[in-house]
Structures are given as C-alpha cells and as structure tokens.
N, C-alpha and C positions, 0 to 999 in steps of 0.2 A: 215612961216618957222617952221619945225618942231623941238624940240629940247626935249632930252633924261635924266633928271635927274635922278643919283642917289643918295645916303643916305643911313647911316648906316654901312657902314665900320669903322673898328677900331680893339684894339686889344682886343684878349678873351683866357683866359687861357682854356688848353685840357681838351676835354669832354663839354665845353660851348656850349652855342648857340649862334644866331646873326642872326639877319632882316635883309635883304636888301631890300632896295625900288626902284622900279625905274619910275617915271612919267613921262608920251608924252606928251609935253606940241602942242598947237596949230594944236590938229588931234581931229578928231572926236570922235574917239575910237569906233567907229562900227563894222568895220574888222581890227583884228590887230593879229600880234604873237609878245610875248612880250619873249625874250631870255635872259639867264643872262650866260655869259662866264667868263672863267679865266685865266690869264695867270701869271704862274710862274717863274721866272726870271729863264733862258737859256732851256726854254719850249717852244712850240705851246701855241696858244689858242686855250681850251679848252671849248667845249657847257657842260654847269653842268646842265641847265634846262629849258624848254621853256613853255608857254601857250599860247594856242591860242582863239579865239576869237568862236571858237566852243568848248571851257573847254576843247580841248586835250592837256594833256600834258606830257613832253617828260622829260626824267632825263637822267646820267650817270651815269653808274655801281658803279662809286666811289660814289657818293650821295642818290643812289636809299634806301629810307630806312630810311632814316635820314632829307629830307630835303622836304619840299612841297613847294609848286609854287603856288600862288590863286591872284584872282581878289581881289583888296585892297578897304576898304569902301570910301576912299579917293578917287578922281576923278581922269577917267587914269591911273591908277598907280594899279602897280602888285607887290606883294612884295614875298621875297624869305627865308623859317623860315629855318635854316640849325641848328641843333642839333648835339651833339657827332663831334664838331670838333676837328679833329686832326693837327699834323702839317701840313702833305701834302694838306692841304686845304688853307692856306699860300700864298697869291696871290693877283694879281690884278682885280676885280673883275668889268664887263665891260655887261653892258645892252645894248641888241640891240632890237630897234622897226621897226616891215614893219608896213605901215598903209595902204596898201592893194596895193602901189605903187612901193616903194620906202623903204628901211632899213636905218635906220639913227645907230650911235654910242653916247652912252655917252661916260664925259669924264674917266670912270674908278673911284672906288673904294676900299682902301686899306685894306686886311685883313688879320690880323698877328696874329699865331696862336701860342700860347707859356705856356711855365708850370711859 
C-alpha cells in the first residue's frame, strides 16, 4: 500500500521561506510525478507545482519565480523550497503521487503566512 507523507508546514513571517517534503513510501519510485497542491479555505485546490520522473516540471503563475520543485537526497521524497512568501500563500498544502498507476493523496499540510 502506497502512502504519501508530508513535512514541513508551519508558520513563517512574509517574505520567508519554507520546505516542504513529501515522501511515497512503499513504490518503487521509478515512474513517478510527484505534485504539491493547495487549498485555501473557501477556495479550489490549487496545483502550485509538480515533477516528474523525466525532471519536468510544472509551476503556477503564482509561485513561478520563487519556488523550485527537486528530487530530495532522501529516498522518495521530493521536496518543495518556496521563498518570498506572502499571505495568499496561506493554505493547506497537500502532496499527490502517481506511481505510474495510480495517485494516492497525503494527508495535507499547514502553512500560515503572517507579519
């Protein structure tokens, strides 16, 4: 059974930074796309950025610029460096893995942006 941890949510005063991690635990990680969404309370979930297991990767206009996506030295696990946050970055912050079959969901992580 595949399962989706994340890590690294909390709060960070504007203009900070903040890691997010998220590791597949029991996949192989040979074909994977590793996605980090958000959702902000009486919003959509939103994709902020994904990588895939050919190094492409995708961002959102909001984040492009400010945040990179990379293969983590840690096993499995991708992590997400986001810089220059502002409030509307304020969310629920939620990792999704295909592992070539199937998308599994973590269970979400909290990140509060504030002066």
């Amino acid at each position: 059974q595949v399962q989706v941890v994340e890590s690294g949510g909390g709060l960070v005063q504007i203009g900070g930074s903040l890691r997010l991690s998220c590791t597949a635990l029991g996949t192989d990680f040979r074909i994977y796309v590793m996605a980090w969404y958000r959702q902000a309370p009486g919003k959509e979930r939103e994709l902020v950025a994904s990588l895939n297991s050919g190094n492409r990767t995708v961002y959102a206009d909001s984040v492009k610029g400010r945040s990179t996506i990379f293969r983590d030295s840690a096993q499995n696990t991708v992590s997400l460096q986001m810089d220059s946050l502002q409030r509307e970055d304020t969310a629920t912050y939620y990792c999704r893995h295909f592992d070539g079959r199937n998308w599994f969901w973590g269970q979400g992580t909290q990140v509060t942006v504030s002066s």
